[in-house]
C-alpha positions in Angstrom: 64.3 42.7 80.6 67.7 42.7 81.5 70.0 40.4 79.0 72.0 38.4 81.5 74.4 36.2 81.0 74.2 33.3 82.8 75.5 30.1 81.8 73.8 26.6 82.8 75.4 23.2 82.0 72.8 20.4 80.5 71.9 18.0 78.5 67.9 18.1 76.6 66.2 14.7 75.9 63.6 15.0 73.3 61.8 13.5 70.4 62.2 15.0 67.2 60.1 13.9 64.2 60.8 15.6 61.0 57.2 16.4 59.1 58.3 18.9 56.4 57.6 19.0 53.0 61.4 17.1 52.0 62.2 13.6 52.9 65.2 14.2 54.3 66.5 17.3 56.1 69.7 17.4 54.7 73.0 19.9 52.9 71.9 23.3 54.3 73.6 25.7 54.7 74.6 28.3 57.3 71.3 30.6 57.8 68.5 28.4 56.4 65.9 27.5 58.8 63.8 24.9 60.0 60.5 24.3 61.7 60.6 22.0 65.2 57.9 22.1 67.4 57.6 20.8 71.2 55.3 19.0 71.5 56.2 17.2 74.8 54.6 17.4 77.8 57.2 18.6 80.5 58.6 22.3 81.5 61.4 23.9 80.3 60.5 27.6 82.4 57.0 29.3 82.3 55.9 29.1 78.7 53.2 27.5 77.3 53.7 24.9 75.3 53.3 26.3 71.9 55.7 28.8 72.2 58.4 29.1 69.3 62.2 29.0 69.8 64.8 29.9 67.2 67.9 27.8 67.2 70.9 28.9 64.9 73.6 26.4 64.2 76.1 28.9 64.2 79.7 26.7 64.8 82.5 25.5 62.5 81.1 22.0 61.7 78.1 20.9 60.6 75.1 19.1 61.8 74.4 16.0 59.6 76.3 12.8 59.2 76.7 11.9 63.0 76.5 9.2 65.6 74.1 10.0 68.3 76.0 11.3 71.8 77.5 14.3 69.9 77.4 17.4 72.2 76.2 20.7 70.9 76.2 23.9 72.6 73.0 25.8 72.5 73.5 29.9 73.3 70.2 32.0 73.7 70.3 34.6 71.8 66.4 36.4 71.6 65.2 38.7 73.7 63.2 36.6 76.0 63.9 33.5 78.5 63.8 30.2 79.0 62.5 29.9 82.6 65.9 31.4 84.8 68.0 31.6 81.8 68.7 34.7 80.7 69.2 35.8 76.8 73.0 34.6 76.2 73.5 31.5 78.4 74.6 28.8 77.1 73.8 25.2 77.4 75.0 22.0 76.6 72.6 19.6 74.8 73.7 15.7 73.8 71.8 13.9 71.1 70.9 10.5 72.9 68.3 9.2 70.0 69.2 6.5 67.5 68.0 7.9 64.4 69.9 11.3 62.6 68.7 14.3 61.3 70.0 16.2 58.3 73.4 17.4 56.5 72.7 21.3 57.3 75.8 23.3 58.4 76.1 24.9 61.6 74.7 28.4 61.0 71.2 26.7 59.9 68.0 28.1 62.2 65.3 25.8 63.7 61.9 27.5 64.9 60.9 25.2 67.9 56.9 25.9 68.7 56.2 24.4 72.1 52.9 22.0 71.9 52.4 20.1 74.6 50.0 21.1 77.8 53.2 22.1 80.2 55.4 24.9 80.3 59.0 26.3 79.0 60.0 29.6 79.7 58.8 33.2 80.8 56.6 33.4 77.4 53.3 33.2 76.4 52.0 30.4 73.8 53.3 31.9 70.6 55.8 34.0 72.1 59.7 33.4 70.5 62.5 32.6 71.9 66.1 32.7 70.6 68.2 29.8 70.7 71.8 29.5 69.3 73.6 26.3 68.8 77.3 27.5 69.2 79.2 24.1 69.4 79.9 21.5 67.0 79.2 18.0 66.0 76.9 16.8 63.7 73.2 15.7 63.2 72.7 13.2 61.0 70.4 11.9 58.1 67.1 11.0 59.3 64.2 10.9 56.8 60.4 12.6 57.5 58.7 11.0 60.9 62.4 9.5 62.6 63.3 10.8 65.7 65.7 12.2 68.0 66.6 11.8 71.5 68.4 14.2 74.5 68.5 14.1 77.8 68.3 16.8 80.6 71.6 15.5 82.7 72.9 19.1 84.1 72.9 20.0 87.6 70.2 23.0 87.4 67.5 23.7 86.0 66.0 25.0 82.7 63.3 27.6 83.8 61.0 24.8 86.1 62.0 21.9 84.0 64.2 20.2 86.5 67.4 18.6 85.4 66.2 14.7 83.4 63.0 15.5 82.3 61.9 15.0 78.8 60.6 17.2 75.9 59.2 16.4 72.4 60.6 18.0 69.5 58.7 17.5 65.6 60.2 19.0 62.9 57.0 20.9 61.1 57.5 23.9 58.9 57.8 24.1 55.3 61.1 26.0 55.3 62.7 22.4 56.1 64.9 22.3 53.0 67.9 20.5 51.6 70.8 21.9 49.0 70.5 25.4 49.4 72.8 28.1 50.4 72.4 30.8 52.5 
């Protein structure tokens, strides 16, 4: 597969609901990692739902303490795809929600494994996908079970996911942790 850059402007609305084994997901830093699984029920490409995406908070700032309209910049860096988006594009994503989620620096890795009974991708169900938060802002607070929201609102598309629809997004590995250094 050829690694392609080819950027795409948008913004992801989703749930997230943190389940690990902390409270709060909070004062991580650069290179720990977190669980998030999608377990909405749109398309984001041709993956199954259940597939796992790996997203690296990887700019200056950090990702915890913020209001919700922040805009992060999400670079895919693994070898696969997410639908037309080839390894290296970047896209924009805006948290919408009300609630927060963590104090973790940018540099931190979320695994995201796709639930729900649509698509997101060119992956099978399990397969991995790289995804690399490049921009900055910040995330929030939010304790086990809140949630997030963000909203599709570029003028392409995300695989077959067209631009505005929605995807869930639960927090659900053990290696959510606080106060720990890379």
């Amino acid at each position: 597969m050829n690694n392609v850059v080819s950027p795409v402007t948008l913004i992801v609305e989703h749930d997230v609901v943190i389940i690990g084994d902390f409270d709060v997901v909070g004062d991580t830093d650069v290179g720990n990692t977190l669980n998030v699984e999608l377990v909405g029920s749109d398309e984001v490409g041709d993956a199954d739902v259940g597939s796992t995406l790996n997203v690296e908070l990887v700019g200056s700032d950090v990702v915890g303490d913020t209001d919700v309209g922040n805009t992060l910049n999400i670079e895919l860096v693994g070898s696969d795809v997410v639908g037309d988006t080839d390894v290296g594009s970047t896209l924009n994503v805006e948290l919408v929600g009300s609630d927060e989620v963590g104090d973790a620096d940018v540099g931190n890795t979320l695994n995201v494994e796709l639930v729900g009974s649509d698509v997101v991708g060119d992956t099978d169900v399990g397969s991995t996908l790289n995804v690399e938060l490049v921009g900055s802002g910040e995330v929030g607070d939010a304790d086990v079970g809140n949630t997030l929201n963000a909203e599709l609102v570029g003028s392409g598309e995300v695989g077959d996911a067209d631009v505005g629809n929605t995807l869930n997004v639960e927090l659900v590995g053990s290696d959510v942790v606080g106060d720990t250094d890379v």
